[in-house]
N, C-alpha and C positions, 0 to 999 in steps of 0.2 A: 566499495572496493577501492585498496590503495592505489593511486596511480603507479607508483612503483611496481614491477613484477618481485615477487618471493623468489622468483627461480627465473632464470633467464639465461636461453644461451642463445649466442651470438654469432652471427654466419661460423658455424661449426661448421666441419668437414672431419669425415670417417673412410678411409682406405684399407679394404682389406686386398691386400697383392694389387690383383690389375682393379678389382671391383670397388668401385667407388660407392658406400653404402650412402651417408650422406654430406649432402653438397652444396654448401651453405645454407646452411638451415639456420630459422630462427625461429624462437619457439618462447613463448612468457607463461608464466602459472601465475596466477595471483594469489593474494592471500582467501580464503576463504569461498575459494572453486573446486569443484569435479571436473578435470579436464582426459576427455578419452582420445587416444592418440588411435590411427585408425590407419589400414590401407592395406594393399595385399602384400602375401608372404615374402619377405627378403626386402622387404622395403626401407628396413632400419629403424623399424619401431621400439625392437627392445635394445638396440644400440646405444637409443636414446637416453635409455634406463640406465642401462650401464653407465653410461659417460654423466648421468646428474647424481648418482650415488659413489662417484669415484673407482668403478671396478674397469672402464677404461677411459684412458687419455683423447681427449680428441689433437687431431693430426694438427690442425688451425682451429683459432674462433677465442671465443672466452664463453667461461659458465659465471655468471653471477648471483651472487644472493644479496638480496635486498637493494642493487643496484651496484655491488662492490664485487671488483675477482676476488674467485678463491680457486683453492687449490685443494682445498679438504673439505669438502659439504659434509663430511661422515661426522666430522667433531669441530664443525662450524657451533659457534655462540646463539644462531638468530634461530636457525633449523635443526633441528632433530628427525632426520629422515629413518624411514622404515620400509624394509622393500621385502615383497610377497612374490616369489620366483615360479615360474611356470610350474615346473615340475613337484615344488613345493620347497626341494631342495631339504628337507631333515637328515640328519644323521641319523642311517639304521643302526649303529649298535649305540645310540643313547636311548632314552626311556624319552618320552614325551614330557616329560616333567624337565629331564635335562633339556631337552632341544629345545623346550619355552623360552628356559630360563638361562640357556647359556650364556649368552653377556655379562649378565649379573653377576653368575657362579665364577667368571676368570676375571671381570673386572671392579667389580663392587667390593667393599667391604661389610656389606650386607651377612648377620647371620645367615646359616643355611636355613633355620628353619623359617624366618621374615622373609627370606626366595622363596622358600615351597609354598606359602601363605600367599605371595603376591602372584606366583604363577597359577595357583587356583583359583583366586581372584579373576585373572586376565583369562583363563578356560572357560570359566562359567558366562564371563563377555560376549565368548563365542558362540556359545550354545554347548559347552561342552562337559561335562563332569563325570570325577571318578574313571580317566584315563590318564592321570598321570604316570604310571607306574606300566602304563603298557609301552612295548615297540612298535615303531611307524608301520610294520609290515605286516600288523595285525589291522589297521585302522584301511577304512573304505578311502578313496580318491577324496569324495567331497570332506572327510574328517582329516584327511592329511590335510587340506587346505585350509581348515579353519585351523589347525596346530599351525599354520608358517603363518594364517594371521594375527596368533596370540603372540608368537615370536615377535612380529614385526611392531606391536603394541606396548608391549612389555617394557615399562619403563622404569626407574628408579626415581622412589619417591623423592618429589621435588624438582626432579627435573625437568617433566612434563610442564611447568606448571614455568618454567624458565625458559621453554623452547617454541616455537612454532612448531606443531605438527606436521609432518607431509608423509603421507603414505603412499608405494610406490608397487602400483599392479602390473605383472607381465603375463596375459595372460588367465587370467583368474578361473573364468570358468570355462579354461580348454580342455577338451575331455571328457565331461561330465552330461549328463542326461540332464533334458531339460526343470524337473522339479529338484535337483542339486543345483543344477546353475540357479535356479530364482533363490534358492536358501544362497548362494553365495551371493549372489546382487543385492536381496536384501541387509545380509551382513554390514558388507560395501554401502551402502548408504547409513545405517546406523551408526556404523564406525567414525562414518566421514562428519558427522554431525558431533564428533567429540574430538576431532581433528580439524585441521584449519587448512588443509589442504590436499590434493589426491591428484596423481597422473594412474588413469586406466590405459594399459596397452591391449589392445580387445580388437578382433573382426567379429564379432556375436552380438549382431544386430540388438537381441533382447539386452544385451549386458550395454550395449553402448546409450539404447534409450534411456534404459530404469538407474543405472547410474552417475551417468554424465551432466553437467551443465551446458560445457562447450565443447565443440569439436572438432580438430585438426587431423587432415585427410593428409599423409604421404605416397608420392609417391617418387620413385628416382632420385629418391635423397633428397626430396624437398618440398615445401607445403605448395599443395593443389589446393587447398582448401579449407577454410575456418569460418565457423561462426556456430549460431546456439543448437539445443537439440529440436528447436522448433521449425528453426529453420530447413531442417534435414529435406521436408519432400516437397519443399518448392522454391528451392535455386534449382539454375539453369543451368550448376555448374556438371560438366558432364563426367566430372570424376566420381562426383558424389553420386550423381543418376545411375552409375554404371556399378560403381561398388553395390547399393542398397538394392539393384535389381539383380545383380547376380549374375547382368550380362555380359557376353563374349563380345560382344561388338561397343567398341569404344577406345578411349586412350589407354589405358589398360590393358596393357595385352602380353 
């Protein structure tokens, strides 16, 4: 692992009106890690997401890649990010073939028919075929979310191959019954074995073991706690105690 962090931000701070989401926070990915971001509701876990993908500004701090600010991780040189949105986030009146492949189709010079080709490609990745041509509000919960994972995959030949991967989860398998969520963890780890790097935002205990490396616990806008997934059930630390028990009595509250 490089000593460098791939992703790194920097006593960040996030202010919504009076609510302070996070509060100096600092937070590294390496290259070539599963890192699951974890802690209870409103804690500013997918704020996170937001502010390393560019969809919002943090108030103070710096985000850096590879050890340098930037201001655009979207179409940074080093990273090539890919971000897989709670709700799945597809457009209902496009076709599944369009929502794959939308990037390509507005910014590629890519024939349309080497797009339908690579977005069939990137389905069949997922587990998926022969639903190009259908709409999202035909597809089950667990199959919209393998459609935002082909999306977030979906690359232009050549590029892949010039970028660091990072794939970026919110969420993944909220929602879903538990034999959906293990088809989506397993995904999640497949994927990540073709990618060089992954942030999981997850409270789902199974999804945090089977796909994570390491793991930073939030809470009050700021890390309570890090380290492996081995570590989980024997620190002392009583954030983690109280999150993976499920109990009412503790700092969390």
């Amino acid at each position: 692992m490089d000593s460098t962090p791939l992703i790194e931000l920097r006593n960040v701070t996030k202010q919504f009106g009076d609510k302070v989401v996070l509060d100096g926070l600092n937070l590294k990915l390496y290259d070539g890690e599963a890192l699951a971001v974890i802690g209870p509701s409103g804690t500013g876990k997918s704020t996170v997401l937001r502010i390393i993908c560019g969809l919002l500004e943090p108030d103070s701090g710096e985000v850096l890649i590879d050890g340098k600010p930037t201001t655009d991780l979207l179409h940074n040189g080093k990273v090539r990010l890919g971000m897989v949105f709670q709700q799945a986030a597809l457009f209902d009146s496009l076709t599944v073939g369009e929502n794959v492949g939308f990037l390509l189709y507005e910014k590629s010079r890519l024939p349309a028919a080497k797009i339908r080709e690579l977005i069939t490609q990137t389905l069949e990745q997922v587990g998926l075929r022969d639903i190009e041509d259908l709409y999202p509000a035909r597809l089950s919960g667990g199959q919209r979310k393998r459609v935002s994972f082909a999306r977030a995959i979906l690359t232009e030949p050549g590029v892949e191959q010039a970028c660091v991967q990072v794939l970026l989860y919110d969420e993944p398998t909220a929602g879903l019954d538990p034999i959906a969520s293990t088809v989506i963890e397993d995904l999640i780890r497949n994927l990540y074995q073709g990618h060089n790097a992954c942030i999981i935002v997850t409270h789902q205990q199974s999804t945090i073991r089977r796909t994570a490396d390491r793991v930073l616990l939030l809470h009050d806008g700021q890390v309570r706690w890090e380290g492996g997934i081995a570590e989980i059930d024997t620190t002392p630390n009583p954030y983690i105690q109280q999150f993976f028990a499920g109990s009412t009595v503790g700092p969390i509250q």
